[in-house]
C-alpha positions in Angstrom: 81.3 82.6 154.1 84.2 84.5 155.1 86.4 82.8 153.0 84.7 83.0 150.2 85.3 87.0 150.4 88.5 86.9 150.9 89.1 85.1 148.0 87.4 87.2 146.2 89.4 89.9 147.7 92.8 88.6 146.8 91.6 88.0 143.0 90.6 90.9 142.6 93.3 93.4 143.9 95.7 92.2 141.5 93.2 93.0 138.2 93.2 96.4 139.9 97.2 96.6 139.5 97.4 95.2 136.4 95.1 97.9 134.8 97.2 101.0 136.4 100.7 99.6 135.4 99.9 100.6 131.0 101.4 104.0 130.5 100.6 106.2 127.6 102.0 106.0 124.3 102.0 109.0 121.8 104.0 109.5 118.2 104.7 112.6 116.7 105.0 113.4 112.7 106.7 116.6 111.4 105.0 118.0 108.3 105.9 121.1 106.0 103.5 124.3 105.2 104.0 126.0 102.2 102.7 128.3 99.4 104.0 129.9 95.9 103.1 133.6 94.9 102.4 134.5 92.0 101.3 138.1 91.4 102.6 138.4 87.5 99.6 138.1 84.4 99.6 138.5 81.1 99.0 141.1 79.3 99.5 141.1 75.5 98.4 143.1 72.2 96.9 141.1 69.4 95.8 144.0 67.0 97.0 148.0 67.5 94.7 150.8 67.1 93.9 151.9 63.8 91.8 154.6 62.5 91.8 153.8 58.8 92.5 156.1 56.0 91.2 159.1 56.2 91.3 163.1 54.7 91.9 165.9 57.2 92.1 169.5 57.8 93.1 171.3 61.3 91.5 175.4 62.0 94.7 176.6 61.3 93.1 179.9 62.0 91.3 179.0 65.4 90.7 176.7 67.9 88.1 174.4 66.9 88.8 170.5 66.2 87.0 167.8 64.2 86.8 164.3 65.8 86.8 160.8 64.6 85.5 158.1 67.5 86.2 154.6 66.8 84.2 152.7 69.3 85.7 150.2 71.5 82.5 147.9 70.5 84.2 145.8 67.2 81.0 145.9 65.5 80.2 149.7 65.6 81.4 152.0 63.6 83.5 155.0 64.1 81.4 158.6 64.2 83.0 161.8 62.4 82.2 165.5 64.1 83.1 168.0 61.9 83.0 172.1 62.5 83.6 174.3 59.9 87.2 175.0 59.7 88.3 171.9 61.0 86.9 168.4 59.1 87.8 164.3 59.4 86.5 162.2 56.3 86.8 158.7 56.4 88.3 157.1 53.3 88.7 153.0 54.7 87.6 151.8 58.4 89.7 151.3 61.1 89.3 149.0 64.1 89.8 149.8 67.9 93.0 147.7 69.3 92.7 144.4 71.0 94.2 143.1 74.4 94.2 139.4 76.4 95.0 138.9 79.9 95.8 135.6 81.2 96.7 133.8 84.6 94.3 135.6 86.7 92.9 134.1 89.7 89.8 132.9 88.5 87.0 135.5 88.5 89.6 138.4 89.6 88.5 142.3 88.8 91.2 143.9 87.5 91.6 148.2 87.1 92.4 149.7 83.3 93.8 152.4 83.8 93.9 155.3 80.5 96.7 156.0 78.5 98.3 159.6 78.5 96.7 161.6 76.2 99.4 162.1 73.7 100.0 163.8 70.0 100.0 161.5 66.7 102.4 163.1 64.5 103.8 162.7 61.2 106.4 159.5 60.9 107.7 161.6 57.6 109.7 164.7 58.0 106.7 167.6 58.6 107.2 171.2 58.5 107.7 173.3 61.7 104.1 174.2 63.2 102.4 171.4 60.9 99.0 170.0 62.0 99.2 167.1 64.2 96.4 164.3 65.8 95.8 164.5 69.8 94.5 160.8 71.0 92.2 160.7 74.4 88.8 159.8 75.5 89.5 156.1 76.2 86.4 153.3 76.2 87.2 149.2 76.6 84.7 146.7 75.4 84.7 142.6 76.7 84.9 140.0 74.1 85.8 137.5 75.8 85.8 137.4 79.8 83.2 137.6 82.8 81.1 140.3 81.2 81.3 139.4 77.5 80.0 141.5 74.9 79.3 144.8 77.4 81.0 148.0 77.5 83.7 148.2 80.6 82.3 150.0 83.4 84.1 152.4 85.6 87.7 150.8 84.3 86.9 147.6 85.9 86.9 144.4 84.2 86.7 141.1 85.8 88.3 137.6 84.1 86.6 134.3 83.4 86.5 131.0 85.0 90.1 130.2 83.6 91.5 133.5 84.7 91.5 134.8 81.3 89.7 138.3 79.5 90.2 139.8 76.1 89.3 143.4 75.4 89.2 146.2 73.0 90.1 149.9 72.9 88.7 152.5 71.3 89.4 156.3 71.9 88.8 159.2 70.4 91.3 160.8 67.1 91.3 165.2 67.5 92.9 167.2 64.7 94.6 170.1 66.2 93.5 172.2 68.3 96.7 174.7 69.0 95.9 177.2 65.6 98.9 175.2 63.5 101.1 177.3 61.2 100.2 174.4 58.7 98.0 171.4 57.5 98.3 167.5 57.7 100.4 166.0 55.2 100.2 163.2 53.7 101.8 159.8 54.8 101.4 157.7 58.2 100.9 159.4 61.4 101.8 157.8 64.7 102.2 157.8 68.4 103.0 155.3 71.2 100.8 154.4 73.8 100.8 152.7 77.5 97.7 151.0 79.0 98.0 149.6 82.0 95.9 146.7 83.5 96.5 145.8 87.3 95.3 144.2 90.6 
């Protein structure tokens, strides 16, 4: 009996030493991080504002102003308020102007925010004082984007799946205000606007 345990003894011992003698083995792989910014969009004009043809007379005695609105909504149509010294008639429609953004994060809300409201003025030679147009009262409208076919609220619009909106601009067309020495002439009038479209 006792040498059958010691046997057993001596075999076993060295499976004891054989199972502490492995050491661990570990490998180690380097890998890079990285990320590209890109905080640039489109932003490009695909039709300017246009009021149309139209007849006109300032208050070159007063104050008081006639209006032409052309709706940032593409199928409504521009409103005339007229006051008694001071009339817009329209002779041919205009359209409000048309914007498209492009490579937008997908579903982004971007901010409009207004041109300066700025004088239209004769591109021909005018005489000193003469009548000129004051443009303000900015509205956008979504044609194409996450809110399609509504009016833009608060200056916020918000792009589409594919990072993309197109809009439209309408505003609102004054005749002079400031008691000119003289009336409208005919020809082109024009001015140069900014509108801004950011994160």
């Amino acid at each position: 009996m006792n040498l059958s345990i010691k046997k057993i003894a001596v075999v076993a011992v060295p499976a004891l030493l054989s199972l502490s003698s492995f050491s661990a083995i570990s490998k180690t792989a380097s890998f890079t991080a990285s990320v590209e910014v890109k905080n640039t969009f489109e932003l490009n004009v695909v039709d300017q504002l246009s009021f149309g043809k139209i007849r006109a007379s300032a208050d070159t005695s007063g104050a008081t102003q006639a209006t032409l609105v052309m709706p940032a909504n593409p199928n409504a149509s521009a409103v005339v308020a007229n006051t008694a010294d001071a009339v817009i008639a329209i002779l041919e429609e205009g359209a409000p102007a048309k914007f498209t953004i492009e490579g937008v994060a997908a579903f982004t809300e971007l901010t409009i925010t207004d041109p300066t409201e700025t004088d239209i003025t004769a591109k021909d030679s005018a005489p000193p004082g003469a009548a000129a147009f004051k443009l303000g009262t900015y509205e956008y409208f979504v044609v194409e984007g996450a809110d399609a076919g509504s009016l833009v609220v608060a200056n916020k619009i918000q792009v589409d799946g594919d990072g993309k909106a197109t809009f439209t601009l309408g505003a609102t067309l004054s005749t002079d205000g400031s008691t000119p020495t003289s009336d409208y002439i005919d020809g082109a009038y024009e001015g140069t606007f900014s509108v801004e479209v950011a994160y």
